[in-house]
Structure formats: C-alpha cells, structure tokens
N, CA, C and O atoms as a DFTB+ gen file, in Angstrom:
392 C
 N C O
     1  1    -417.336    -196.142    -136.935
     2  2    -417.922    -194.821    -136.890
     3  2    -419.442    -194.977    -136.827
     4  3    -419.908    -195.867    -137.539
     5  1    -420.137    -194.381    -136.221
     6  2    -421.277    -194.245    -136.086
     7  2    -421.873    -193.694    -136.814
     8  3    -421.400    -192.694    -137.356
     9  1    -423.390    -194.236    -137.152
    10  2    -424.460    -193.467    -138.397
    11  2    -424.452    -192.236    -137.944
    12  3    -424.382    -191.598    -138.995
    13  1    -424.474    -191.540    -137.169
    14  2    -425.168    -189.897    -136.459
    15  2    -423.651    -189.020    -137.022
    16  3    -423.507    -187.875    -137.450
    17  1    -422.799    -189.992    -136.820
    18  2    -421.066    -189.019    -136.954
    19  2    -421.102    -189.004    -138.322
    20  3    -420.531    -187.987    -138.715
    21  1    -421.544    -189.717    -139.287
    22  2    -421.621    -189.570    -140.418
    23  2    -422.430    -188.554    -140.928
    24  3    -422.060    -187.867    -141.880
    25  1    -423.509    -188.404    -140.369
    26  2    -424.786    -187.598    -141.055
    27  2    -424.911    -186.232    -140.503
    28  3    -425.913    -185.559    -140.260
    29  1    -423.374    -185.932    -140.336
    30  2    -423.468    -184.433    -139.690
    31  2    -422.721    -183.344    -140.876
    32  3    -421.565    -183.392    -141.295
    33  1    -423.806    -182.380    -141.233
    34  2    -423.163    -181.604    -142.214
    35  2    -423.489    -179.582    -141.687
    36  3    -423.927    -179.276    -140.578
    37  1    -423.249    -178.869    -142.441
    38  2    -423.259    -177.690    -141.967
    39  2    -423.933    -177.063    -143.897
    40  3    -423.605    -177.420    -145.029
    41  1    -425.048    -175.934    -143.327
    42  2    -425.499    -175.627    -144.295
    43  2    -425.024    -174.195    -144.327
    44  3    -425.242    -173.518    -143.322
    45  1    -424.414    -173.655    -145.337
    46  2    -423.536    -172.407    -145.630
    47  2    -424.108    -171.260    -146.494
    48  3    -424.358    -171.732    -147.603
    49  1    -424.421    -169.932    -146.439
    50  2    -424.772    -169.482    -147.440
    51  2    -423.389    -168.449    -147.812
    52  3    -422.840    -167.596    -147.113
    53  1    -423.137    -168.854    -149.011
    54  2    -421.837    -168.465    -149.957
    55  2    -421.842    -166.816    -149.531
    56  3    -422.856    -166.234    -149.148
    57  1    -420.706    -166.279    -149.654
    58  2    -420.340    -164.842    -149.665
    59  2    -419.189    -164.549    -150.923
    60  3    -418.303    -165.341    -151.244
    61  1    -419.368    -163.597    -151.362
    62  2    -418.561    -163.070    -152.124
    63  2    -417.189    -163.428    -152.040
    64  3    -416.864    -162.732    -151.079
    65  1    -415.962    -164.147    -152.446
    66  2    -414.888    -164.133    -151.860
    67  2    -414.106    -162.909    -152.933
    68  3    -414.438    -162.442    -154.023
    69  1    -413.022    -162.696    -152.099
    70  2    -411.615    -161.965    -152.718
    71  2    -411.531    -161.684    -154.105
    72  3    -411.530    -160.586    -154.663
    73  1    -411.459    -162.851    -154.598
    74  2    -411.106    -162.665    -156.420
    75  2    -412.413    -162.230    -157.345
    76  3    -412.194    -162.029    -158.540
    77  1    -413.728    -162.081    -156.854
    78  2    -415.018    -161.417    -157.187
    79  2    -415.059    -160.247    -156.982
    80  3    -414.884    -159.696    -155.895
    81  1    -415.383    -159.563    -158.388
    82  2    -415.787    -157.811    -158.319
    83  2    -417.524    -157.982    -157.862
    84  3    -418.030    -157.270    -156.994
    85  1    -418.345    -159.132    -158.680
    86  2    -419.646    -158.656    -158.524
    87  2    -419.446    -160.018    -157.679
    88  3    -418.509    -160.752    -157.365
    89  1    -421.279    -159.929    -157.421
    90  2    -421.965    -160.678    -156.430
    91  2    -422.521    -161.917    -156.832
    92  3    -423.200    -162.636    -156.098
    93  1    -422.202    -162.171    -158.092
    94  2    -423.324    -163.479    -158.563
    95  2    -423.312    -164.673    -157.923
    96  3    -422.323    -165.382    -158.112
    97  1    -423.997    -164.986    -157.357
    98  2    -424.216    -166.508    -157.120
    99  2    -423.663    -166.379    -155.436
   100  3    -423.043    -167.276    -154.865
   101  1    -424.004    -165.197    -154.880
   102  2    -423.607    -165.209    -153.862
   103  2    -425.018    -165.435    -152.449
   104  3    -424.964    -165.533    -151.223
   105  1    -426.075    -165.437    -153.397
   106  2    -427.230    -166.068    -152.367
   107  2    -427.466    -167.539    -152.375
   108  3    -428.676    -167.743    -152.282
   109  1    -426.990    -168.303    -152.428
   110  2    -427.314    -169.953    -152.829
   111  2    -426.789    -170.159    -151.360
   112  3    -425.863    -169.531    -150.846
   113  1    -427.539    -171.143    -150.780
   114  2    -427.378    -172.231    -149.364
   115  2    -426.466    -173.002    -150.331
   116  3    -426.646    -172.976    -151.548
   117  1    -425.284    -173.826    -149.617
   118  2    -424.729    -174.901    -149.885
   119  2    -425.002    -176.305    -148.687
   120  3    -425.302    -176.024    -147.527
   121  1    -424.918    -177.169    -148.946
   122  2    -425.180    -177.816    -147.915
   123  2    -423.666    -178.752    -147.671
   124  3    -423.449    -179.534    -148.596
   125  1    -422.982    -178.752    -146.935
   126  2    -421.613    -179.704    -146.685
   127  2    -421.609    -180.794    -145.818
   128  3    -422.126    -180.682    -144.707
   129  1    -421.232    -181.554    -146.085
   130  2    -420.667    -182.676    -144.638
   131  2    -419.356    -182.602    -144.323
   132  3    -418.262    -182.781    -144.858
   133  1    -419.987    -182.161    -142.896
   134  2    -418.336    -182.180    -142.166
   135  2    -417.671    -183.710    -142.175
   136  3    -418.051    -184.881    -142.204
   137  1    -416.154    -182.770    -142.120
   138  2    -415.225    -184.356    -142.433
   139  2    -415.535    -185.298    -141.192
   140  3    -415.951    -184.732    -140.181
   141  1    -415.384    -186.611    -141.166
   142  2    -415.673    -187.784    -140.543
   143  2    -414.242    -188.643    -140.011
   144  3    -414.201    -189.628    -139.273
   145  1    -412.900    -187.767    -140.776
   146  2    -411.912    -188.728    -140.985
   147  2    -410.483    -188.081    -140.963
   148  3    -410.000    -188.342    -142.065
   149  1    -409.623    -187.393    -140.259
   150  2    -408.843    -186.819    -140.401
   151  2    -407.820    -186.273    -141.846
   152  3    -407.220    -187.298    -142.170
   153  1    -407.524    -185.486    -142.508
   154  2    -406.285    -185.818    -143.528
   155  2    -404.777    -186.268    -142.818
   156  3    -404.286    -186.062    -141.708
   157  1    -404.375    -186.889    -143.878
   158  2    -402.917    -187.238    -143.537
   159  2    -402.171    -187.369    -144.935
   160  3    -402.456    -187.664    -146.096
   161  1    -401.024    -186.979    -144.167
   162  2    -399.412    -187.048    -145.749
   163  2    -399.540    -188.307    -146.740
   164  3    -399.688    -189.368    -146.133
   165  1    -399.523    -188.366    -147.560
   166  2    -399.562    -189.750    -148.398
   167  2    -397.872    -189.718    -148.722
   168  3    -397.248    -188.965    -149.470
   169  1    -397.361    -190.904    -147.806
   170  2    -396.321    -191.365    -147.658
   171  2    -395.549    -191.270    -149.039
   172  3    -394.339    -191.104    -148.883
   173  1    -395.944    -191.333    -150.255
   174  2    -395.482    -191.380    -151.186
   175  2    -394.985    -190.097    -151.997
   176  3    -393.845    -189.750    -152.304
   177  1    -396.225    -189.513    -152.238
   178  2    -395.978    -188.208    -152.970
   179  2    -396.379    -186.865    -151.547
   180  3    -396.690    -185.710    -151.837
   181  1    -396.296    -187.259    -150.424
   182  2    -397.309    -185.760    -149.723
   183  2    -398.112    -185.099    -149.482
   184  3    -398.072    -184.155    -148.693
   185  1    -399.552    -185.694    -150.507
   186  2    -400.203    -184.808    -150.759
   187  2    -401.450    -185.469    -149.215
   188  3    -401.554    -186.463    -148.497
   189  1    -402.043    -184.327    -149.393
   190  2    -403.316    -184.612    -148.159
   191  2    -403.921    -185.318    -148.190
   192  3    -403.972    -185.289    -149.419
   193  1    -404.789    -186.356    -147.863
   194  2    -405.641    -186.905    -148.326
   195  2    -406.449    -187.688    -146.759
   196  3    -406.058    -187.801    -145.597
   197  1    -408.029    -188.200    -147.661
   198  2    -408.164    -189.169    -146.224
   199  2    -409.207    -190.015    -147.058
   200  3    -409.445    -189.931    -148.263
   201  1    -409.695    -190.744    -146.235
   202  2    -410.603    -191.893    -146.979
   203  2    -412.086    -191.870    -147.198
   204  3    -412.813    -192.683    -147.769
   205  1    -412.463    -190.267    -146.353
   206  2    -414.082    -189.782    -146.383
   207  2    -414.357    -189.293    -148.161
   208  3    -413.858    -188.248    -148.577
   209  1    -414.835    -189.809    -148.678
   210  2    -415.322    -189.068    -149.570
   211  2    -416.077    -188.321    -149.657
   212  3    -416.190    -187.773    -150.754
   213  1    -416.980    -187.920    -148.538
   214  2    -418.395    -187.204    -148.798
   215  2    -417.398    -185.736    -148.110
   216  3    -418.162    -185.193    -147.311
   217  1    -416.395    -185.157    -148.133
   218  2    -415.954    -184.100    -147.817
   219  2    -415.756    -183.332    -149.439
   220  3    -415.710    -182.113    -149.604
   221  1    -415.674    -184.197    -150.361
   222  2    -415.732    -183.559    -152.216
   223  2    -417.577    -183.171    -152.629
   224  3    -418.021    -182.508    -153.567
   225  1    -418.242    -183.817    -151.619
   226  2    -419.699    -183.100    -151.700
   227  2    -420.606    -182.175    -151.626
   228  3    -421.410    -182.360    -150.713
   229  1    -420.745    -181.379    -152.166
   230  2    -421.782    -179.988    -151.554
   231  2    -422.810    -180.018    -153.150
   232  3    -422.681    -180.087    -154.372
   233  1    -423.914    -179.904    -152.000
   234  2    -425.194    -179.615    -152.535
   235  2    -426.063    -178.252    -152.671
   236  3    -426.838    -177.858    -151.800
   237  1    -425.806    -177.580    -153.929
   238  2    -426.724    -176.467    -153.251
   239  2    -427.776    -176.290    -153.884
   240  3    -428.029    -176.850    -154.951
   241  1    -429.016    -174.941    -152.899
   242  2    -429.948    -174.886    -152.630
   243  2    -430.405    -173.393    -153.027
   244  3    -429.525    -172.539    -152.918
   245  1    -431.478    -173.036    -153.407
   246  2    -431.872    -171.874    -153.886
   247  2    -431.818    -171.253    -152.368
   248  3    -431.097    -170.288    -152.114
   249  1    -432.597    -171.853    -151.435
   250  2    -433.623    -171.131    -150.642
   251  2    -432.536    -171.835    -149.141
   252  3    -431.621    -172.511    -149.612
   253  1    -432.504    -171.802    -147.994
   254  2    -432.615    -171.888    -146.823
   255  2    -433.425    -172.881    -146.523
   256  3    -433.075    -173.615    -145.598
   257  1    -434.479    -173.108    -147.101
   258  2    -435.674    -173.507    -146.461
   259  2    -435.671    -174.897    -147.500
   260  3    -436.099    -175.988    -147.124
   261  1    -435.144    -174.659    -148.778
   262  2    -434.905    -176.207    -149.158
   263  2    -433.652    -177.175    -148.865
   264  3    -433.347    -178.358    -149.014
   265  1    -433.239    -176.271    -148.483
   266  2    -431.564    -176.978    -147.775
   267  2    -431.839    -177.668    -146.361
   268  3    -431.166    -178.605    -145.931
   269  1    -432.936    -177.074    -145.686
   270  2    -433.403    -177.683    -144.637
   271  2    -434.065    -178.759    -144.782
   272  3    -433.880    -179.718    -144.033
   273  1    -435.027    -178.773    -145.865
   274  2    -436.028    -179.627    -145.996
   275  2    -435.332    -180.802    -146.928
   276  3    -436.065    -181.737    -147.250
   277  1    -434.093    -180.810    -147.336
   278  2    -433.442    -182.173    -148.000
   279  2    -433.023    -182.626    -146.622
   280  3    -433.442    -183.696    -146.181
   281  1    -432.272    -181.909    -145.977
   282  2    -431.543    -182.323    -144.819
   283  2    -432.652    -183.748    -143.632
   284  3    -432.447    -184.876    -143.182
   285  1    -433.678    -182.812    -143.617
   286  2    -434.596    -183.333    -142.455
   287  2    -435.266    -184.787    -143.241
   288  3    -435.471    -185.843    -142.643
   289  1    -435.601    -184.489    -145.041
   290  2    -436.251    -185.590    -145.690
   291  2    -435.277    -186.911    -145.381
   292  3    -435.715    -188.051    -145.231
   293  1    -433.772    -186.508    -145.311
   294  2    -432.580    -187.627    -145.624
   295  2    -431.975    -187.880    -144.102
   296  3    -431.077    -188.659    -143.781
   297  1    -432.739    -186.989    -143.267
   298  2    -432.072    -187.579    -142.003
   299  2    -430.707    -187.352    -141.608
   300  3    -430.010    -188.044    -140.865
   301  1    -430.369    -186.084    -142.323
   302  2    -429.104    -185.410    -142.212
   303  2    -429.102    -184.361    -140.971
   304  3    -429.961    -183.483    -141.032
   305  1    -428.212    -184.358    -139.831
   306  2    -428.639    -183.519    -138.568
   307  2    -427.562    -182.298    -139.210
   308  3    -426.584    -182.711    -139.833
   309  1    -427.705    -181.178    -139.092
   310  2    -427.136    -179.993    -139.731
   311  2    -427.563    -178.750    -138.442
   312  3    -428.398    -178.718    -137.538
   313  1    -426.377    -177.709    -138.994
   314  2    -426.519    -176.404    -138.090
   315  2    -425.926    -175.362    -139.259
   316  3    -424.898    -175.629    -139.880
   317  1    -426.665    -174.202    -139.471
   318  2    -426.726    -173.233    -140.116
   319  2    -425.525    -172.281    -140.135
   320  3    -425.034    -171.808    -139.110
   321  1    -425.148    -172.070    -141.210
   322  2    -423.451    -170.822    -141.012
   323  2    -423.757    -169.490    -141.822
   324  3    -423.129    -169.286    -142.860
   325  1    -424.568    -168.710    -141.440
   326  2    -424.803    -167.489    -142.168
   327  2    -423.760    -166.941    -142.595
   328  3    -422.862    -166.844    -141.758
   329  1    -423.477    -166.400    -143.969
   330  2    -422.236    -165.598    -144.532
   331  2    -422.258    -164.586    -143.696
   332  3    -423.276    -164.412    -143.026
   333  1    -421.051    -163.637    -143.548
   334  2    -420.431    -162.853    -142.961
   335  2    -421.308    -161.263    -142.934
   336  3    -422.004    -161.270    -143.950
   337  1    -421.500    -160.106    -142.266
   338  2    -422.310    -159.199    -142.874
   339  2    -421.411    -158.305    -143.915
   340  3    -420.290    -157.953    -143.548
   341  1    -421.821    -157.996    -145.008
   342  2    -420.754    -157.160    -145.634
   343  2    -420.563    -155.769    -144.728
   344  3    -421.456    -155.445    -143.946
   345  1    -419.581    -155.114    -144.846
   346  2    -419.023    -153.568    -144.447
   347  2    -418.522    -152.894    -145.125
   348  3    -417.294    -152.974    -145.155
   349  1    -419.142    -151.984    -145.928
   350  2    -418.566    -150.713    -146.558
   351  2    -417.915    -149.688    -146.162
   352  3    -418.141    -148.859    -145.281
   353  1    -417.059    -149.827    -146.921
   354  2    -415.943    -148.649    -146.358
   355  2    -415.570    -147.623    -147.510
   356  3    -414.677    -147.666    -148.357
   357  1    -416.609    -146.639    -147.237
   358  2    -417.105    -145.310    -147.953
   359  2    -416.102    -144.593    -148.169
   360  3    -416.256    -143.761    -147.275
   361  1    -415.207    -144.306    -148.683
   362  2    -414.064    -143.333    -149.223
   363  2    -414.073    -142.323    -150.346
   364  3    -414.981    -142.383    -151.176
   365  1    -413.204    -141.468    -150.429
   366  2    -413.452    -140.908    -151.933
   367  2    -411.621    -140.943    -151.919
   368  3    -410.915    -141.290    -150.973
   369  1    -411.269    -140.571    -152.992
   370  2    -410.149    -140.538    -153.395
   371  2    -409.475    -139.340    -152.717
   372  3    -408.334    -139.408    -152.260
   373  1    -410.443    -137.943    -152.665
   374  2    -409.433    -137.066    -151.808
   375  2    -409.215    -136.928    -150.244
   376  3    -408.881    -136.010    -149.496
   377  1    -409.524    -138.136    -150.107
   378  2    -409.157    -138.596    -148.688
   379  2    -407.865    -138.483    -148.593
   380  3    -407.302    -138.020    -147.601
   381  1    -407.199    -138.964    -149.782
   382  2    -405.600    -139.517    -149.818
   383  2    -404.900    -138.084    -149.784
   384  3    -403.672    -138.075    -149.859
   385  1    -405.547    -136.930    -149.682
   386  2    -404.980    -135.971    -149.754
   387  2    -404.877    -134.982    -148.623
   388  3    -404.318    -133.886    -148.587
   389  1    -405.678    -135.761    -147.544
   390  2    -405.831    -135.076    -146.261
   391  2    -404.675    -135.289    -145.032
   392  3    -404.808    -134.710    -143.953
C-alpha cells in the first residue's frame, strides 16, 4: 500500500443524530481516516473485522480551521463533509384535526 493511500482521511462536522433531543456537541470537526483495507467475516466467530487500525481513530477539533491545520502540519491529504442542513417542520398539533 502506498504512503498517499494511507494518509487519506475525511474531516466531518458532527450533526445531531436520532437518539438526541438537544444539540450538544454538535459543532466539533472530527477528523477520520478512510479505511485502507476492506472488512471481512472472521472465519471463526463472524464478526467483521480487517487489519487497518487507524479506521478506530477520530480526532476532533474545535474549529474547521484546526482540523485543517493538523491535517496539512502531518501531511494528511483530506476533503471536507459538511453536516447535513437541518429542516424544520413547523406543525401544531391541530393540524391533526384538519
């Protein structure tokens, strides 16, 4: 595998998921490395697995701008994944009655 295939990660900024009422901790950059190494069945018990370890890694970052600036200090080549835009969906309850 090549140094460059290794040093490729994707910098994420977190969104609220599903099981969250509030928002905390939903502005932080994460920084990931994409996998390098396929998963496969472990012949024994099933379970997934592969031999990359740096896929159990994420680093995060207050800012955008320091997630960049570890990346570029360490020679990590990266591309940006902005969270999703939120959409409110304004209702009242006597909607249900129309």
């Amino acid at each position: 595998m090549t140094q460059s295939a290794m040093n490729q990660a994707r910098i994420v900024q977190k969104a609220k998921n599903a099981m969250q009422s509030g928002r905390y901790g939903t502005g932080k950059w994460v920084l990931e490395f994409e996998p390098t190494d396929a998963q496969r069945a472990d012949p024994l018990m099933g379970w997934a697995g592969s031999s990359d370890t740096r896929r159990q890694l994420t680093l995060a970052f207050p800012t955008l701008e320091a997630a960049k600036a570890y990346a570029d200090k360490n020679g990590i080549a990266y591309h940006v994944v902005p969270a999703a835009e939120r959409v409110l969906k304004l209702q009242a309850y006597a909607d249900n009655f129309r």
